[in-house]
N, C-alpha and C positions, 0 to 999 in steps of 0.2 A: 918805542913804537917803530922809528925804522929799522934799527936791527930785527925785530920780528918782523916785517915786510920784507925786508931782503932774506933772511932765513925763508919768508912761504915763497916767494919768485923764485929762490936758488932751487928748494925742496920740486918744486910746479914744476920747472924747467929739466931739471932732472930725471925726475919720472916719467915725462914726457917723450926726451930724449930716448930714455931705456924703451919704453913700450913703443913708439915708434920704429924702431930698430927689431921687434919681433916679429914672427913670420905668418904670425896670425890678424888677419881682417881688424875683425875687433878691438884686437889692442892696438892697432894702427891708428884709427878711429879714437878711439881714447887717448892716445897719446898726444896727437894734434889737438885735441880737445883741451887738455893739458897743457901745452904749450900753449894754445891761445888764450889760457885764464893767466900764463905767467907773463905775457906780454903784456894781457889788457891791465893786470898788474902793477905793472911795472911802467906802463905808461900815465896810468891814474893815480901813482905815488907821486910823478915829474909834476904835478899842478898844485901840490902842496897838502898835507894830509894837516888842514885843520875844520874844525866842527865850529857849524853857526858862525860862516862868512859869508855874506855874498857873494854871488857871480858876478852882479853887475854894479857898475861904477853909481855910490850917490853924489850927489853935489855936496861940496864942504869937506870930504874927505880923501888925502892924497887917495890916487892911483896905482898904491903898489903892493904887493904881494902882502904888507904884511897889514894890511887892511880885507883884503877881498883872495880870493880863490881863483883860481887860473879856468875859467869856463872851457877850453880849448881841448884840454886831457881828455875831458869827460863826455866831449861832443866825439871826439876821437873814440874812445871806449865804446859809447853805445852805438857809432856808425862800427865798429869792429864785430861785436855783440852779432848785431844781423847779419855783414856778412860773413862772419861764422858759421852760423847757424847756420845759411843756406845753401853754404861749403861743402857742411859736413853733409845735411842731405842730400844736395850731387853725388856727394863721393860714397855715401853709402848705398845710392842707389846703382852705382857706374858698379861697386863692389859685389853687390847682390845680383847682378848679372854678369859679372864675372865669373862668382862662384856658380851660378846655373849652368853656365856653358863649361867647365872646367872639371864641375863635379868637386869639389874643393875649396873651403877658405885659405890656404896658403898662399902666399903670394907669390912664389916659388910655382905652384902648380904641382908639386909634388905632395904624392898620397902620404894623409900619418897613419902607420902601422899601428893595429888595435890590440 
């Protein structure tokens, strides 16, 4: 199981990288998009990937990881989650006025020859 988890962060991160680095709007957008599922990832692997643990501590039962699930990962994730989300809409909306004034989605500014 975590070799396939760090295989999909490495895969995530990667593509990510590549499409961020292209000159096109969209894959920009996508690429950070990308990058933040490899993070959010890779930070909700760090709280322990097991099934039917609690988050919270009961009475009578030690305190430790290998009783209960790390709550913190996942608070971390879903506050990640939102401001993503209203990242990307900023920035798609800061884009879509770029491209209006510009005449172009390149980030460059430069026309693609048809």
């Amino acid at each position: 199981m975590e070799a396939v988890l760090a295989l999909v962060v490495g895969v995530l991160g990667g593509a990510g990288v590549w499409l961020v680095l292209r000159p096109r709007t969209f894959q920009v957008i996508m690429g950070l998009t990308l990058l933040s599922y490899a993070v959010n990832l890779f930070i909700f692997s760090m709280g322990s990937i097991f099934t039917d643990k609690p988050p919270l501590v009961k009475p009578g039962v030690p305190a430790d990881l290998e009783h209960y699930t790390d709550p913190l990962p996942q608070s971390l994730v879903l506050t990640a989650v939102v401001i993503g989300f209203a990242t990307t809409a900023l920035f798609l909306v800061v884009l879509l006025a770029a491209r209006g004034l510009n005449g172009t989605d390149h980030v460059d500014g430069t026309k693609e020859e048809q």
